[in-house]
N, C-alpha and C positions, 0 to 999 in steps of 0.2 A: 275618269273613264279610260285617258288616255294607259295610264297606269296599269290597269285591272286587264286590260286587252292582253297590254305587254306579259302578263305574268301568263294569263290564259294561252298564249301563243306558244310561252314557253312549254306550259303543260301539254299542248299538243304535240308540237315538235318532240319532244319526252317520251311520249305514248306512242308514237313513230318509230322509235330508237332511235333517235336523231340526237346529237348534240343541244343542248338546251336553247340556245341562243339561235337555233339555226332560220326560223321562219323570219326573226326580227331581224337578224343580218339580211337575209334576201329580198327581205321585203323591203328593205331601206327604211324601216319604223321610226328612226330619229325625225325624219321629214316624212312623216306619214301624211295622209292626205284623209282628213274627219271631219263630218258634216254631223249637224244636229238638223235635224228635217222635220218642224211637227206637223201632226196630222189631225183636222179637227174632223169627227163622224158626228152628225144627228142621227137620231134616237129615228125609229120606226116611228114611231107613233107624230112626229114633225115632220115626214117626207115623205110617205105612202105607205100606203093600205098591203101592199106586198110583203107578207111576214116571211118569205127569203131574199130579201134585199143584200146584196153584198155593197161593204165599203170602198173597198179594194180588193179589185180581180186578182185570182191565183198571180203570181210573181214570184222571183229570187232576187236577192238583193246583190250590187253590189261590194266588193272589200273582203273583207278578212272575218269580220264580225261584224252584229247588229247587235246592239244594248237597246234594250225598250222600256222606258217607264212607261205606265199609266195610269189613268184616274180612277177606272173601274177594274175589277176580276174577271173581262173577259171582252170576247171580241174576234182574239186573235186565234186562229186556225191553222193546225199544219198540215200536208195531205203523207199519209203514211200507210203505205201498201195499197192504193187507191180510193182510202177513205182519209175522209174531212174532219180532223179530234180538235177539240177545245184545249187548246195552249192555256191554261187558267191557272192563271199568277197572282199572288197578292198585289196588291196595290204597294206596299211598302217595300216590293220588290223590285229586282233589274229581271229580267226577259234577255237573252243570249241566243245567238241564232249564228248558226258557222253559214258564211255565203259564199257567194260564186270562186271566190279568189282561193281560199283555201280549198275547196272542190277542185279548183285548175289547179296549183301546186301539188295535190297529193293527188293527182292523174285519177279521180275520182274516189281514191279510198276514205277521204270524209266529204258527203254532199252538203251541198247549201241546201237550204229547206226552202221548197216550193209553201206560200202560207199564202193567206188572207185575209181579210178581217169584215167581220158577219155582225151588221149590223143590231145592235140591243133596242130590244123592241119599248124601253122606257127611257134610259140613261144617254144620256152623249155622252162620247168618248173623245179624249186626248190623249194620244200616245205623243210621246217624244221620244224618235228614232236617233241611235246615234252610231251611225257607218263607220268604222275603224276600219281605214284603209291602207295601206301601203301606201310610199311617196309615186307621185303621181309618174315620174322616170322608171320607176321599177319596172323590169321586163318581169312579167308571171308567165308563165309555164310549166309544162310539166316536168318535174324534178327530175332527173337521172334514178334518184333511189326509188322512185313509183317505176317505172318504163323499163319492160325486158321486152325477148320476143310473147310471151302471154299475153302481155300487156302494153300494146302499144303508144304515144301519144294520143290522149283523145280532143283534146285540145290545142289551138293555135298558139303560137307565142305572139304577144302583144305588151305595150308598155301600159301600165294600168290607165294614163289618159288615156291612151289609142280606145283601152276599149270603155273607157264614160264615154269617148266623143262617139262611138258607134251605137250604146246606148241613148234612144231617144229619153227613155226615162231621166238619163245624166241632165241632159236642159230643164228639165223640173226641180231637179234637185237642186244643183248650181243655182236654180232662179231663188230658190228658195234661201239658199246659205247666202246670197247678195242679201235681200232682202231684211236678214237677220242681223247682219253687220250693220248694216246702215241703220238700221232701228236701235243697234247699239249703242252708236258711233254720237 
């Protein structure tokens, strides 16, 4: 995964006119900071009678990228132009989502996707998330090459811990990557 980010990063950075190497230099990607976080959903029909059950409320992730496998073709939800679309992937596939961190580096000109995941009224679902993030020292902000007077910083500058420890979501996730280790270990 770690690989596949890197290559992806570079395409972005590219698509920017940026030098190719440039989001992996800044982000300090040698010591990135990557969690695999799984998430187990029952099925509607095991948990209630309410056939719009959500899994997971709207959210942005964050990091750089989000890899997603999972078990079923469907679930996951992105919201686009104020509506709710079926993200609907094979199962034999990865799922890619650009999050907050590349949002904040390109002063908004690529967003993180606001998504969800909308319970299946038969199947459980397993997704395995895997957050590609920049080293946890990296200051993110917004790049000089996004920022004139049009466009000014919309974002804070912060070191990518600063902002896990600001997200409360961060102590789920961490709780979750301990937990994985030690099941390993």
């Amino acid at each position: 995964m770690r690989e596949m980010g890197i290559q992806l990063l570079r395409g972005i950075s590219k698509s920017l006119g940026l030098e190719e190497y440039y989001i992996e230099k800044k982000m300090k990607l040698e010591s990135g900071y990557n969690i695999l976080g799984p998430n187990f959903y029952q099925s509607l029909s095991r948990c209630s009678d309410d056939k719009n059950q959500i899994g997971q409320f709207p959210h942005r992730d964050p990091g750089l990228l989000v890899f997603i496998a999972q078990n079923v073709g469907g679930g996951l939800q992105i919201k686009d132009q104020g509506k709710w679309l079926n993200a609907d992937f094979p199962t034999s596939s990865i799922g890619v989502l650009v999050a907050d961190h590349i949002e904040i580096l390109t002063n908004g000109k690529y967003k993180s996707l606001l998504h969800r995941v909308a319970l299946n009224t038969t199947v459980e679902r397993l997704s395995l998330p895997f957050f590609f993030g920049p080293s946890l020292d990296a200051t993110v902000k917004p790049e000089p090459e996004f920022v004139d007077d049009h466009n000014p910083p919309s974002y804070r500058q912060m070191t990518y811990k600063e902002y896990l420890e600001s997200n409360s979501r961060y102590h789920v996730i961490e709780a979750r990557a301990n937990l994985i280790n030690e099941a390993l270990l």
